[in-house]
BAKE-485992 format. One record per residue (C-alpha): residue in three letters; x, y, z; chain. Coordinates in steps of 0.2 Angstrom, whole numbers, plus 5000, padded with zeros to 4 digits. Each point is the difference from the previous one (the first is absolute). Layout:
// BAKE-485992
@residu = ALA, x = X, y = Y, z = Z, chaine = A $
...
//
This chain:
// BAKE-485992
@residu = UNK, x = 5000, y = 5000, z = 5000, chaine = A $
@residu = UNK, x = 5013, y = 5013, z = 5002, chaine = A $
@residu = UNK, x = 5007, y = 4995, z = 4983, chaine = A $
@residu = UNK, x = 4983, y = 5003, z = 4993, chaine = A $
@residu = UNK, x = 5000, y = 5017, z = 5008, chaine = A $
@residu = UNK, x = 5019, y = 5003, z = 4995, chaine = A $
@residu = UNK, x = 4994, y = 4998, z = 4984, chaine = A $
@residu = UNK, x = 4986, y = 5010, z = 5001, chaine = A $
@residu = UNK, x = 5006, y = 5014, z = 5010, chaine = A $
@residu = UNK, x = 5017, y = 5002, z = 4990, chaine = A $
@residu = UNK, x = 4997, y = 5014, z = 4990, chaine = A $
@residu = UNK, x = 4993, y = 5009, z = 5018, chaine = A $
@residu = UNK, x = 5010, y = 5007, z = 5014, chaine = A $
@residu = UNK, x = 5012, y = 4987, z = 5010, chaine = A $
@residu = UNK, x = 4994, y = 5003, z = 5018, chaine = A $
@residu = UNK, x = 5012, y = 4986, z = 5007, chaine = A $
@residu = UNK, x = 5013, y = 5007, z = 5005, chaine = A $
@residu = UNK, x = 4991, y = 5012, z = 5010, chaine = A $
@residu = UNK, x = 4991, y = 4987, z = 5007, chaine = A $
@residu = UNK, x = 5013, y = 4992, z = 5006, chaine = A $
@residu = UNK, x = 5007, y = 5015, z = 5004, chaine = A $
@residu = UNK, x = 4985, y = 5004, z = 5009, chaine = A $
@residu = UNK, x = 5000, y = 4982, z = 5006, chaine = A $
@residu = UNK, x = 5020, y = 5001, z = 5006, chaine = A $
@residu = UNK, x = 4995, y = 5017, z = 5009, chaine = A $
@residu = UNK, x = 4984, y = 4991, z = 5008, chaine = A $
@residu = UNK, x = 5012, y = 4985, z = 5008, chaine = A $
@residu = UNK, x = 5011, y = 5013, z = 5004, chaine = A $
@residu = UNK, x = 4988, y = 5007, z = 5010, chaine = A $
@residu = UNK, x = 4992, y = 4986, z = 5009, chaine = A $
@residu = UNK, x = 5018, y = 4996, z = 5003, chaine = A $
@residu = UNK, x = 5002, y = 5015, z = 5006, chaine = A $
@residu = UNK, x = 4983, y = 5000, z = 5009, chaine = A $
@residu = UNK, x = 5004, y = 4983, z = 5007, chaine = A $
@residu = UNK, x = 5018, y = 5007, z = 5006, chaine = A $
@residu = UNK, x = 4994, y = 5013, z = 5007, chaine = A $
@residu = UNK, x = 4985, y = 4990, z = 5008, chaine = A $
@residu = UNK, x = 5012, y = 4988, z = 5007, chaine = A $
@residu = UNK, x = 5011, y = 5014, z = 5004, chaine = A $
@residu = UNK, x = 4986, y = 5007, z = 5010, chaine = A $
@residu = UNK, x = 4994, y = 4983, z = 5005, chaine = A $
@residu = UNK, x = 5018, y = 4997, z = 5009, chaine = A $
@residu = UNK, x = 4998, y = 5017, z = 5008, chaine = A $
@residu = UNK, x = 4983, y = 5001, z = 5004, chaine = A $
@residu = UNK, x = 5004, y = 4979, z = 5007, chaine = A $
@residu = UNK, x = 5015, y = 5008, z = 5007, chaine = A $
@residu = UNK, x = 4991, y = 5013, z = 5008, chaine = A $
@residu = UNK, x = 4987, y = 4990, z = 5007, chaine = A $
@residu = UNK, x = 5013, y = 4988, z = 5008, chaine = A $
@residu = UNK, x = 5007, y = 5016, z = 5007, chaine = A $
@residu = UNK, x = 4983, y = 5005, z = 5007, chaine = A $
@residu = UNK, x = 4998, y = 4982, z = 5005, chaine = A $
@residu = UNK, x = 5016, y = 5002, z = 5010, chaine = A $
@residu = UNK, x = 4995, y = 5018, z = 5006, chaine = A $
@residu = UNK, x = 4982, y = 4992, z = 5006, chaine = A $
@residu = UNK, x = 5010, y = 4988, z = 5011, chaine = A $
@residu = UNK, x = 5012, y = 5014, z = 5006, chaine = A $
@residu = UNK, x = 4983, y = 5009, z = 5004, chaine = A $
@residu = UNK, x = 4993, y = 4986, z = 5007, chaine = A $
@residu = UNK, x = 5014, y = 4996, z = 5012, chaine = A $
@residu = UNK, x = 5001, y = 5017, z = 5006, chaine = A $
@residu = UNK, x = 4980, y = 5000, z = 5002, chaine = A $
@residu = UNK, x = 5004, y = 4985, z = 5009, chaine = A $
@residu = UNK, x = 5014, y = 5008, z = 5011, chaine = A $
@residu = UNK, x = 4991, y = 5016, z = 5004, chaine = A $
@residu = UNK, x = 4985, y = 4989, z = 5004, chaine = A $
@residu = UNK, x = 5011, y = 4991, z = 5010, chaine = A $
@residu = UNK, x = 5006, y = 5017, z = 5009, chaine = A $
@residu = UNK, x = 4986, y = 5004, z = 5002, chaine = A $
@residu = UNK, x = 4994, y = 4985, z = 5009, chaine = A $
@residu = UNK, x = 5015, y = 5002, z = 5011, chaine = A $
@residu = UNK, x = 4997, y = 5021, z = 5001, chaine = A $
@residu = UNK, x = 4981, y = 4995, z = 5006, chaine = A $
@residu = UNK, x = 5007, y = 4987, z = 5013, chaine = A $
@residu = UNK, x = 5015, y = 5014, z = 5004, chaine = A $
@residu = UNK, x = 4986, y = 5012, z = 5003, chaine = A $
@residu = UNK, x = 4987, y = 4990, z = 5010, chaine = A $
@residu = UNK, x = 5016, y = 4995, z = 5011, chaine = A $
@residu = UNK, x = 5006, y = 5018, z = 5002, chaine = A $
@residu = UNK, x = 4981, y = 5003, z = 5003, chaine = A $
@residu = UNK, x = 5002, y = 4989, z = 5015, chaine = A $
@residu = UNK, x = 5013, y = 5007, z = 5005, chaine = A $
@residu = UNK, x = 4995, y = 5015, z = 4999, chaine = A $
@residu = UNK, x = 4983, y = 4997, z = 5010, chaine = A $
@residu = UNK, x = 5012, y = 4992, z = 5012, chaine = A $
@residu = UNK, x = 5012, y = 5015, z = 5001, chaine = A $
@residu = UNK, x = 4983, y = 5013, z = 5002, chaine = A $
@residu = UNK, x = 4995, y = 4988, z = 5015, chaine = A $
@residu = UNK, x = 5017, y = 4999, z = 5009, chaine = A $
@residu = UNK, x = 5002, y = 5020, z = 4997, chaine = A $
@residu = UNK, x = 4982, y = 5003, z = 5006, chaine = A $
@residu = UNK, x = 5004, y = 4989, z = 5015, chaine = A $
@residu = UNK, x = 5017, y = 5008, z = 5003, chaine = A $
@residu = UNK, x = 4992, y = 5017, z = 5000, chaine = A $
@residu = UNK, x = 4988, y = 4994, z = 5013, chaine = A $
@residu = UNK, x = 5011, y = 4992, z = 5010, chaine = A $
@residu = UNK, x = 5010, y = 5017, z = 4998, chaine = A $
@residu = UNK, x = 4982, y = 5010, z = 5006, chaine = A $
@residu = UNK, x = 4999, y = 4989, z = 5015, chaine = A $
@residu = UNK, x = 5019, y = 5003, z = 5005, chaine = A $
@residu = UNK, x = 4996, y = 5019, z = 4999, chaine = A $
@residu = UNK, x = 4984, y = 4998, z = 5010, chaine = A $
@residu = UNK, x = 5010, y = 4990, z = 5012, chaine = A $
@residu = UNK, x = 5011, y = 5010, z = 5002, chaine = A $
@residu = UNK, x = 4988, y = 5015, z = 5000, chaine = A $
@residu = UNK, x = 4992, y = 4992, z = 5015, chaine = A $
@residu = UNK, x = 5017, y = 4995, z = 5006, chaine = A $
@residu = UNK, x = 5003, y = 5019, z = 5004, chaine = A $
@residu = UNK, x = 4984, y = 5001, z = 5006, chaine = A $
@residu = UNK, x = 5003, y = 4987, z = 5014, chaine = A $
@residu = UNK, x = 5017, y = 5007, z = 5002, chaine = A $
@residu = UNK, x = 4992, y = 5017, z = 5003, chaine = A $
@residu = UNK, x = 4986, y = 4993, z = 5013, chaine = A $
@residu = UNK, x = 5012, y = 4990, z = 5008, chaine = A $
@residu = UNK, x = 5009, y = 5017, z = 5003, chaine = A $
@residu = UNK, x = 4982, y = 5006, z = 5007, chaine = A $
@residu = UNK, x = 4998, y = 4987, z = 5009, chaine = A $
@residu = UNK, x = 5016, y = 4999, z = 5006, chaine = A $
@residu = UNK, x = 5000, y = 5020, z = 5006, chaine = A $
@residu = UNK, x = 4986, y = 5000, z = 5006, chaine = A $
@residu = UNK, x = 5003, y = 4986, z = 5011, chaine = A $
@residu = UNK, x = 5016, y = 5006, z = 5007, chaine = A $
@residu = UNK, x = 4990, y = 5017, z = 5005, chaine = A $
@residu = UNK, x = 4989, y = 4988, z = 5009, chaine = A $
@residu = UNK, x = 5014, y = 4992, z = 5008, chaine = A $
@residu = UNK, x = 5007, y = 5016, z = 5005, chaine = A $
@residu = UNK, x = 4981, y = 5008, z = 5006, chaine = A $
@residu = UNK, x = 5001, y = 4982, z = 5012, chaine = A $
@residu = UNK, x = 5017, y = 5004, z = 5007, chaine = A $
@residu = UNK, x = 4995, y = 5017, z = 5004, chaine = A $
@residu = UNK, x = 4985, y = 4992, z = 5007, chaine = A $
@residu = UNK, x = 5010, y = 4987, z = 5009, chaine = A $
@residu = UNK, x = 5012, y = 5013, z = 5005, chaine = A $
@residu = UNK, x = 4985, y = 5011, z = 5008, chaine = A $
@residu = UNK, x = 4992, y = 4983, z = 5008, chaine = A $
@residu = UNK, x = 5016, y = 4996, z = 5010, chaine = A $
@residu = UNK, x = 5002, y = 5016, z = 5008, chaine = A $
@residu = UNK, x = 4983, y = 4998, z = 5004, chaine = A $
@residu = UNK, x = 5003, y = 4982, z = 5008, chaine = A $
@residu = UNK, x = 5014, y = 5008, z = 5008, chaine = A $
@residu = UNK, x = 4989, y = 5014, z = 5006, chaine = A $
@residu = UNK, x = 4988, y = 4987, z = 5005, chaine = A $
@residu = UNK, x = 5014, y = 4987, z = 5011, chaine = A $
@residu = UNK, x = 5004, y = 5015, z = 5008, chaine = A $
@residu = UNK, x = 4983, y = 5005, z = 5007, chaine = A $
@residu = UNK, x = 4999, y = 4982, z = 5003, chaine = A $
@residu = UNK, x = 5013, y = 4996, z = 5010, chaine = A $
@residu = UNK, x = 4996, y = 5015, z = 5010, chaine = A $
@residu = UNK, x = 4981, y = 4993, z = 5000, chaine = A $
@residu = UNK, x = 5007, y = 4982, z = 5004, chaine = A $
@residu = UNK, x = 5005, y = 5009, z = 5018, chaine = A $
@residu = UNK, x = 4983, y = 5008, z = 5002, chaine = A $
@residu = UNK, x = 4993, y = 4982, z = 4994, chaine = A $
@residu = UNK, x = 5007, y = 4991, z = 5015, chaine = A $
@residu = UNK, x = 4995, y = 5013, z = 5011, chaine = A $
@residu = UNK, x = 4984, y = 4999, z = 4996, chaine = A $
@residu = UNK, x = 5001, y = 4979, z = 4999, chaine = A $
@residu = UNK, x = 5006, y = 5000, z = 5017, chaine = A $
@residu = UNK, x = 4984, y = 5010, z = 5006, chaine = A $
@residu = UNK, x = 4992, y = 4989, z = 4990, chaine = A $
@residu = UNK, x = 5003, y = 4987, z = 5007, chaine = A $
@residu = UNK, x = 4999, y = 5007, z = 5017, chaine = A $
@residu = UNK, x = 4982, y = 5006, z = 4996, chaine = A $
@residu = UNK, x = 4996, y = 4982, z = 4994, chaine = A $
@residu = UNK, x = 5006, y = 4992, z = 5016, chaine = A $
@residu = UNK, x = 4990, y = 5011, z = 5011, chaine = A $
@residu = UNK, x = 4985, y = 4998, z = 4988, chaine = A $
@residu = UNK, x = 5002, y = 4982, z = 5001, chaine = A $
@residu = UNK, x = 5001, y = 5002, z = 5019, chaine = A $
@residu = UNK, x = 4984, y = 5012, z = 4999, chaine = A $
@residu = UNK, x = 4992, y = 4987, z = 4987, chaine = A $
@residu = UNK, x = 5004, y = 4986, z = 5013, chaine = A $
@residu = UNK, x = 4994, y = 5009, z = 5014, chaine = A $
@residu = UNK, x = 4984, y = 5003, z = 4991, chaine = A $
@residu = UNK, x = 4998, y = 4983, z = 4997, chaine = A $
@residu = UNK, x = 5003, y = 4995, z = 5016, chaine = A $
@residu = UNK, x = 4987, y = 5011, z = 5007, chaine = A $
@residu = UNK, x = 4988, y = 4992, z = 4988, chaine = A $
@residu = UNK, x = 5004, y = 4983, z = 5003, chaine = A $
@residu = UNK, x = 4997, y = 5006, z = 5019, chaine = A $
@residu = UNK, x = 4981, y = 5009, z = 4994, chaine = A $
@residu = UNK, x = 4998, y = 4983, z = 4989, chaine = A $
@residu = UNK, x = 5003, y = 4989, z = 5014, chaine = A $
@residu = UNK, x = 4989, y = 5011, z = 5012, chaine = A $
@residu = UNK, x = 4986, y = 4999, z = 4985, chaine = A $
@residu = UNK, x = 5000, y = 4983, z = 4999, chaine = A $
@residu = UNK, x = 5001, y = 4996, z = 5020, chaine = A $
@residu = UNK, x = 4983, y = 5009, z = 4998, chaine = A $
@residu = UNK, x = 4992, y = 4992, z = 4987, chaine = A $
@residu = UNK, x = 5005, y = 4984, z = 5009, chaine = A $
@residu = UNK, x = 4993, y = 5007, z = 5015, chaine = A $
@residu = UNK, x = 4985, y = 5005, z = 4993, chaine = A $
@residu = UNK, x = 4995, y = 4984, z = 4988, chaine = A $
@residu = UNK, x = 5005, y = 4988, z = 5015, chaine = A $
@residu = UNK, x = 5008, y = 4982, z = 4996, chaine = A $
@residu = UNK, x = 4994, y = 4996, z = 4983, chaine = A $
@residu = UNK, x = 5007, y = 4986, z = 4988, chaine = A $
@residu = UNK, x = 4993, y = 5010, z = 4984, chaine = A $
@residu = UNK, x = 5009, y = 5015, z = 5004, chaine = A $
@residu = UNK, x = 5019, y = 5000, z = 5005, chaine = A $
@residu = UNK, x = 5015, y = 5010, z = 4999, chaine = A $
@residu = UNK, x = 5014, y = 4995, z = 4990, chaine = A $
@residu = UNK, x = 5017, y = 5010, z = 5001, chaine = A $
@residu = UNK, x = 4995, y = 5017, z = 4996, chaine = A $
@residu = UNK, x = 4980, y = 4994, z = 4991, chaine = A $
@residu = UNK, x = 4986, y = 5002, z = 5010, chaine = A $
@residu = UNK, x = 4991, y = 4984, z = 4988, chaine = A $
@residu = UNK, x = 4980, y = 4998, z = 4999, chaine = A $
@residu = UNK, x = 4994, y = 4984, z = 4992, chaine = A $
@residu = UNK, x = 4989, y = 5005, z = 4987, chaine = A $
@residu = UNK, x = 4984, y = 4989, z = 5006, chaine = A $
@residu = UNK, x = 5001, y = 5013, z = 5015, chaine = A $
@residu = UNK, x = 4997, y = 5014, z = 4987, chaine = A $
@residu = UNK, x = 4991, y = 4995, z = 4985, chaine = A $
@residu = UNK, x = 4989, y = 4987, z = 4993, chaine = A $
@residu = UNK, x = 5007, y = 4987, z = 4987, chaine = A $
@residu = UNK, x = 5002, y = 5007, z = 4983, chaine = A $
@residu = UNK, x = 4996, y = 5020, z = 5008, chaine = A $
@residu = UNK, x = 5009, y = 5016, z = 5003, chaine = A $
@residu = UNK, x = 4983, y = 5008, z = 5012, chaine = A $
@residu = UNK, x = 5003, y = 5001, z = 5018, chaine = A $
@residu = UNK, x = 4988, y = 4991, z = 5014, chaine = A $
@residu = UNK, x = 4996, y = 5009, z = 5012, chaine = A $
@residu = UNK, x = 5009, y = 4989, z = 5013, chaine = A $
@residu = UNK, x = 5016, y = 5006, z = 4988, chaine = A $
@residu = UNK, x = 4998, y = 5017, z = 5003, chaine = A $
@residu = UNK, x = 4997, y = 4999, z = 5017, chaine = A $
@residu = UNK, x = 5018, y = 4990, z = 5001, chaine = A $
@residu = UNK, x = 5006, y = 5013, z = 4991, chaine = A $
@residu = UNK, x = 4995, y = 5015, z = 5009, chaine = A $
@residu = UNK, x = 5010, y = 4993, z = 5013, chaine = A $
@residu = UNK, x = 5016, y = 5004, z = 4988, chaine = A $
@residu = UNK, x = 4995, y = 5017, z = 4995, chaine = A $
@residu = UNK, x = 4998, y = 5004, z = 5020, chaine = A $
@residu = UNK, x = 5017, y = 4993, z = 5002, chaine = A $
@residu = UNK, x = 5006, y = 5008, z = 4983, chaine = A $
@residu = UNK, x = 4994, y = 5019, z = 5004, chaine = A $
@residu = UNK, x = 5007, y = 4997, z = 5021, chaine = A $
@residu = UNK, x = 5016, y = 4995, z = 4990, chaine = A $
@residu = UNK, x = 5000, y = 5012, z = 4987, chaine = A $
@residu = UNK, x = 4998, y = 5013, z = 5011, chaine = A $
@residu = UNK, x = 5017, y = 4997, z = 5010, chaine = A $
@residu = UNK, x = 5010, y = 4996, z = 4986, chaine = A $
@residu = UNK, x = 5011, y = 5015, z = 4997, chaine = A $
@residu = UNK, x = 4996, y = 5009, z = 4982, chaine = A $
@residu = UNK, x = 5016, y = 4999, z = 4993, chaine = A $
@residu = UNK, x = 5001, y = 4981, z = 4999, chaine = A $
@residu = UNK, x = 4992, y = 4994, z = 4984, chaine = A $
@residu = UNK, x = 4988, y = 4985, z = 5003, chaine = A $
@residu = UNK, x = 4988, y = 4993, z = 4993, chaine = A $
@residu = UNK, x = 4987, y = 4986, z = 5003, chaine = A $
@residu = UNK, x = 5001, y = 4989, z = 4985, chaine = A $
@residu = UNK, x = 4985, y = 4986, z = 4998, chaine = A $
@residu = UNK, x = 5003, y = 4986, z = 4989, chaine = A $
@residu = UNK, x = 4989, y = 4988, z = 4995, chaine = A $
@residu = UNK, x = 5005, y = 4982, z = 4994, chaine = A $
@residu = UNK, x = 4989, y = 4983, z = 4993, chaine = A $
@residu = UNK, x = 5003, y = 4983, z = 4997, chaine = A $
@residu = UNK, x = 5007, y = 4994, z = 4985, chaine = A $
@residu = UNK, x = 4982, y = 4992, z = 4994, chaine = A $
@residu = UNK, x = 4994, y = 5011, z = 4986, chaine = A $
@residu = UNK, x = 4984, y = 5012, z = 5000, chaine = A $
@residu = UNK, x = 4993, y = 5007, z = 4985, chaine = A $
@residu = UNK, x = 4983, y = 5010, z = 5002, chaine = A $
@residu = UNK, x = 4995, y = 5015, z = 4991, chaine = A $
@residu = UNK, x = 5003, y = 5011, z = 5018, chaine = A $
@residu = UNK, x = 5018, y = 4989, z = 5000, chaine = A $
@residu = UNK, x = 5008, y = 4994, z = 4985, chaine = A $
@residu = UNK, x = 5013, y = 4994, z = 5011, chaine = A $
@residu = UNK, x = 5007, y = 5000, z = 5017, chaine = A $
@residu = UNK, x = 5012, y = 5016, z = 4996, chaine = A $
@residu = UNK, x = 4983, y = 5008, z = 4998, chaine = A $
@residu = UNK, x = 4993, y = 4992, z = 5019, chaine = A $
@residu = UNK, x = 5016, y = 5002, z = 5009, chaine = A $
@residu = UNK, x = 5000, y = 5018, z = 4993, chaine = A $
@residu = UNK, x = 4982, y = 5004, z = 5004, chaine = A $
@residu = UNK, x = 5000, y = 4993, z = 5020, chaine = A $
@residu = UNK, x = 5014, y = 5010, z = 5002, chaine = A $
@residu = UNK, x = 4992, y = 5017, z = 4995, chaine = A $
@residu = UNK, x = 4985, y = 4996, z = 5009, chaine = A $
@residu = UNK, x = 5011, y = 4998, z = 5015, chaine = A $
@residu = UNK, x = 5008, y = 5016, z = 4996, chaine = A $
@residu = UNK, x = 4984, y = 5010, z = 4998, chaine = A $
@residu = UNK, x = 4994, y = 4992, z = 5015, chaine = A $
@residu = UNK, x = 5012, y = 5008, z = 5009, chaine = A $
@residu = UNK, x = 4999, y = 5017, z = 4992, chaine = A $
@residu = UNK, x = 4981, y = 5000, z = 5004, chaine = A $
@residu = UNK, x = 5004, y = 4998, z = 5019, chaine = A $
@residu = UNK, x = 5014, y = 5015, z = 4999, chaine = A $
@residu = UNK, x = 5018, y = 4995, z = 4996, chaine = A $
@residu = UNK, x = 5008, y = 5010, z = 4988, chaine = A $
@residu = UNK, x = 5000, y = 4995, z = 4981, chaine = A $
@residu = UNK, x = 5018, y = 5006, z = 4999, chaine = A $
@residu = UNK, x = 5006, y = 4988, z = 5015, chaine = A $
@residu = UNK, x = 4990, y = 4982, z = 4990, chaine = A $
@residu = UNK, x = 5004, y = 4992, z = 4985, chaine = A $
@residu = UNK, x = 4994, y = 4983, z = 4991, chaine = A $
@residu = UNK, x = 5007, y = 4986, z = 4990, chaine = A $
@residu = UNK, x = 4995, y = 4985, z = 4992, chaine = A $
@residu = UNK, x = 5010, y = 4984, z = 4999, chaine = A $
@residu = UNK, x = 4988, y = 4988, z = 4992, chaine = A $
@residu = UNK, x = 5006, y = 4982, z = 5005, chaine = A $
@residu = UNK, x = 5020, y = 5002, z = 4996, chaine = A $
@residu = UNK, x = 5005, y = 5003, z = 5019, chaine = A $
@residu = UNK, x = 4994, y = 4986, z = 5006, chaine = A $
@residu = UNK, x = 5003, y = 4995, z = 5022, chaine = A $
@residu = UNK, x = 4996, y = 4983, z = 4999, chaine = A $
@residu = UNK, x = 5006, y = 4983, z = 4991, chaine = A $
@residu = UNK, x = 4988, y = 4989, z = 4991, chaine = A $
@residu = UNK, x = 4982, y = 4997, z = 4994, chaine = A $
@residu = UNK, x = 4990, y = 4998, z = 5015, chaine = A $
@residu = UNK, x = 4987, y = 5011, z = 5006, chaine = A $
@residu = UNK, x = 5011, y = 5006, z = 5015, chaine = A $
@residu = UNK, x = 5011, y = 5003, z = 4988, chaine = A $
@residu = UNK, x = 4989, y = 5013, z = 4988, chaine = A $
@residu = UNK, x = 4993, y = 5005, z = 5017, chaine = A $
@residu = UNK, x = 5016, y = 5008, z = 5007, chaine = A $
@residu = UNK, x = 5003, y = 5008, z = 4982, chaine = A $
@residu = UNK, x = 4985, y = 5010, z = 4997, chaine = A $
@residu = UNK, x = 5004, y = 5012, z = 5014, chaine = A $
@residu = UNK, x = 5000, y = 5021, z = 5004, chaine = A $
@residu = UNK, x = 5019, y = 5008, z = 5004, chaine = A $
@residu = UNK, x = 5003, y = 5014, z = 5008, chaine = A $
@residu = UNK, x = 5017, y = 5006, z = 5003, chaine = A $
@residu = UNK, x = 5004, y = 5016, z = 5007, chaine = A $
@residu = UNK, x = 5015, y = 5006, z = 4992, chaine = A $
@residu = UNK, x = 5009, y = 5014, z = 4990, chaine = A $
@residu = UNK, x = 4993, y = 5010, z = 4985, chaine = A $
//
């Protein structure tokens, strides 16, 4: 076919040569093309092997400042502990440096009170050894007075005792002289109530058994009572009569019961009956003219008993009347 078209196409235009020409410039091209595509291909692969390689540089440092980092974060939480650390210990120091001023703030202030305290107790002390100073000369004062007192003092003890001796010799002589005026009282009475086992004399008691007296169980007088007992007030004024003023006597009456108890609603005991026969003894004799001032009456219930035992005799001799002519 390109023969055929040789031929056909001879007398034309050779377009050949240009074409291979055109063809030579066309591979020359592509070579070129493909050279510099290669070219650019080793560059570019040379490049991206170099941006490989800066990727993994880049990578490793990412990786190492991560790293840092991690260690910088750990650095910093531990410096954050310590530093919390460091603000309590300064916080506690700066307290602890507070309470040392305060301390010694009130140190000085103890100091200073002491120094009060101190000063004013040594004024005291000196105020007492004035005082003690001014008490001695006044002991001094006052053993001097004394021992010219102590002179007067036995002086005055010796008259003393001189005035005791003859007022124990007045006071014995008094008593004496009643003892003479009771013995004279009582020879009366004796004389006057004859011989009579229910009325005796006993040292210095003139003794009335209360049967004599009184009914059981009563503190009213029979009338053969009082006539007994007018006896003693005739006797008791004669007496009283003689018996100088200044010797101080008194008729005492004092009745006494059994030791068997009594309970009425008149006597709730016998410290009530004792009590009561001797006041109506006692008014008795007022009633017939002896002075109040010269009588007195005491009740002994049954604790001073005369007699021993349980037997009538026996509560017989304990219910009885004293009287006893003796000293106020």
């Amino acid at each position: 076919m390109p023969s055929h078209l040789r031929r056909t196409r001879r007398p034309g235009i050779d377009i050949w040569p240009g074409f291979v020409d055109a063809l030579s410039q066309l591979v020359m091209v592509i070579v070129f093309v493909l050279l510099v595509f290669t070219a650019g291909q080793f560059y570019l692969t040379d490049a991206l092997s170099g941006r490989d390689a800066a990727l993994q540089q880049l990578s490793k440092q990412v990786n190492d400042l991560a790293d840092m980092l991690a260690l910088a974060r750990s650095g910093n939480t531990d410096l954050q502990s310590q530093l919390s650390s460091l603000t309590q210990r300064l916080a506690a120091a700066n307290q602890q440096l507070a309470d040392e001023k305060a301390r010694n703030t009130q140190s000085e202030a103890d100091r200073q009170a002491s120094e009060q305290r101190a000063t004013s107790a040594q004024t005291t002390v000196d105020q007492l050894n004035q005082q003690v100073a001014a008490l001695r000369d006044q002991l001094a004062q006052i053993a001097a007075a004394l021992e010219i007192s102590d002179t007067k003092t036995k002086d005055q003890q010796q008259q003393i005792t001189d005035l005791g001796q003859k007022l124990n010799t007045a006071l014995l002589s008094k008593v004496e002289e009643l003892a003479k005026f009771r013995s004279e009282f009582f020879g009366r009475l004796r004389a006057a109530l004859g011989d009579r086992q229910d009325i005796q004399v006993v040292g210095d008691r003139f003794i009335f058994q209360s049967e004599v007296l009184f009914d059981p169980a009563n503190a009213t007088l029979s009338d053969a009572a009082k006539s007994r007992l007018l006896i003693v007030a005739n006797a008791l004024k004669d007496i009283a009569a003689k018996i100088p003023t200044d010797i101080p006597w008194v008729l005492r009456v004092d009745g006494h019961t059994d030791k068997r108890p009594i309970s009425t609603a008149q006597f709730p005991s016998n410290w009530e009956l004792s009590s009561a026969r001797a006041i109506s003894v006692v008014n008795y004799l007022i009633s017939q003219g002896v002075p109040a001032s010269r009588l007195a009456a005491a009740g002994f219930g049954e604790y001073q008993p005369v007699a021993v035992g349980d037997t009538d005799d026996a509560f017989r001799k304990d219910r009885r009347i004293e009287l006893k002519l003796t000293e106020r």
